[in-house]
C-alpha positions in Angstrom: 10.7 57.9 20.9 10.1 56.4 17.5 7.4 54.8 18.6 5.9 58.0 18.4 6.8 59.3 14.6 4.9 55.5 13.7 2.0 56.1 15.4 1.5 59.5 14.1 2.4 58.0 10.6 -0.1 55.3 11.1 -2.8 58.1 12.0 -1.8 59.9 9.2 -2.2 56.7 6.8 -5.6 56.2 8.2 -6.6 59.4 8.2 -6.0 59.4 4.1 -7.9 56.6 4.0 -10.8 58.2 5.6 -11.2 60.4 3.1 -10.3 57.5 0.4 -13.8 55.9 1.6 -15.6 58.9 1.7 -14.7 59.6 -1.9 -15.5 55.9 -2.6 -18.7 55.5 -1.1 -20.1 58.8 -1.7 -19.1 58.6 -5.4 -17.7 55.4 -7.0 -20.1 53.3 -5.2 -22.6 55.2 -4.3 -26.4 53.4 -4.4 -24.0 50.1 -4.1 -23.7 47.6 -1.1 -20.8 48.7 0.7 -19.6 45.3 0.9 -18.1 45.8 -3.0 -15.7 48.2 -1.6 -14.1 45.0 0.3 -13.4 43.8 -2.9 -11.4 46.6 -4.2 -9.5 46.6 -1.2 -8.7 42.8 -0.6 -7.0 43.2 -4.2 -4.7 46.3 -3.2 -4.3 44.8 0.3 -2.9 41.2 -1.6 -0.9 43.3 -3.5 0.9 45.5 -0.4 1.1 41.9 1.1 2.8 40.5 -1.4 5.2 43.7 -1.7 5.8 43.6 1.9 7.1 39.9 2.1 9.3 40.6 -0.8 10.5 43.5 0.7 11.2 42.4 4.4 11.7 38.8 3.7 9.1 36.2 4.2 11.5 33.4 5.0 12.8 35.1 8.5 9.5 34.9 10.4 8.2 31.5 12.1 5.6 29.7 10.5 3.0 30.6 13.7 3.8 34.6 12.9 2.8 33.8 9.5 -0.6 32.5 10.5 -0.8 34.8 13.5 -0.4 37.5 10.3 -3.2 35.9 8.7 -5.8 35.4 10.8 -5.2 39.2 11.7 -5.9 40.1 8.3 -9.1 38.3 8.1 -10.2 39.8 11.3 -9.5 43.3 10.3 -11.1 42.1 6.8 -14.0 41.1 8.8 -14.4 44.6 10.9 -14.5 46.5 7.6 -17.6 45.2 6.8 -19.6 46.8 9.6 -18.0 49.8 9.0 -18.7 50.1 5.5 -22.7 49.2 6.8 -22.5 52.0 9.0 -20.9 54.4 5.9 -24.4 53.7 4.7 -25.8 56.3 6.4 -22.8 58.5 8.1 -19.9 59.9 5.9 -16.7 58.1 7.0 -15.1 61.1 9.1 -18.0 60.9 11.8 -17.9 57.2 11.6 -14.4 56.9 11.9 -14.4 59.0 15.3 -15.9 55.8 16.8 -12.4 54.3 16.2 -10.8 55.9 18.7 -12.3 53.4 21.3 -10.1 51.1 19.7 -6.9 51.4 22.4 -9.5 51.3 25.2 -10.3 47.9 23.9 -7.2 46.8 23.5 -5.8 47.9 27.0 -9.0 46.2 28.3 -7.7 43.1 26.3 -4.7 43.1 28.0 -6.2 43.8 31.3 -8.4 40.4 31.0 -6.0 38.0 28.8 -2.8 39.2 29.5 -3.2 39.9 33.5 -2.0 43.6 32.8 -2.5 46.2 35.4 -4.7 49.7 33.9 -2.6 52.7 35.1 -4.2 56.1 36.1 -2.7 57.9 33.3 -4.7 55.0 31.4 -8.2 55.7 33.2 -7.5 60.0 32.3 -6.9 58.7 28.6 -10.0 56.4 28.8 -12.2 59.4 29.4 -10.8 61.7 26.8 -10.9 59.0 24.3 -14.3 58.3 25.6 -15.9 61.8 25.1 -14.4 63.0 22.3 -16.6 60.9 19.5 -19.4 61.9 21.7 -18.6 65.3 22.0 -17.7 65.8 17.7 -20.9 63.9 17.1 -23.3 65.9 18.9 
């Protein structure tokens, strides 16, 4: 059941940063290349990294964790930039909607690389997932 109370904390999170990027693109950088938002937040993001390993301990977690960590970071690095493109010419709480296609992509992952069998109660959630952005966007 905690499971639950982090999820909806990690919404929550993201759904403050939303807003954050609205506020930064439509004023702070506005007229700029989206990209120099990256740079802002590869600085904070160094700095809750660095926070985090103090806090939790760095030395407890295997060296391939550590670089599984990493290459994770530069991935999700790497995804911002499209989305910052695409703030160009949406505001961030349309474009964000698209976001939600994210657990469909993952269960899919799973389905292909990890062999994992898709549920019904998985196929219902793919179609409300699925029509929702569509449905808020038009």
């Amino acid at each position: 059941m905690q499971w639950i109370i982090f999820c909806i904390l990690a919404a929550s999170f993201f759904s403050i940063s939303v807003f954050i990027d609205n506020y930064l693109t439509d004023v702070i950088f506005k007229g700029k290349k989206p990209q120099s938002i990256k740079v802002v937040d590869a600085f904070l993001y160094l700095i809750l990294a660095i926070a985090i390993a103090v806090i939790f301990g760095l030395k407890e977690m295997p060296i391939a964790l550590i670089i599984l960590a990493i290459i994770s970071g530069a991935i999700t690095s790497l995804a911002s930039l499209p989305y910052y493109l695409g703030l160009r010419d949406e505001e961030a709480t349309t474009a964000t909607i698209f976001f939600q296609i994210t657990p469909i992509l993952c269960i899919i992952g799973d389905f292909i690389i990890l062999n994992r069998t898709i549920t019904q109660q998985q196929v219902y959630g793919f179609i409300l997932v699925l029509s929702a952005p569509f449905i808020i966007t038009l």
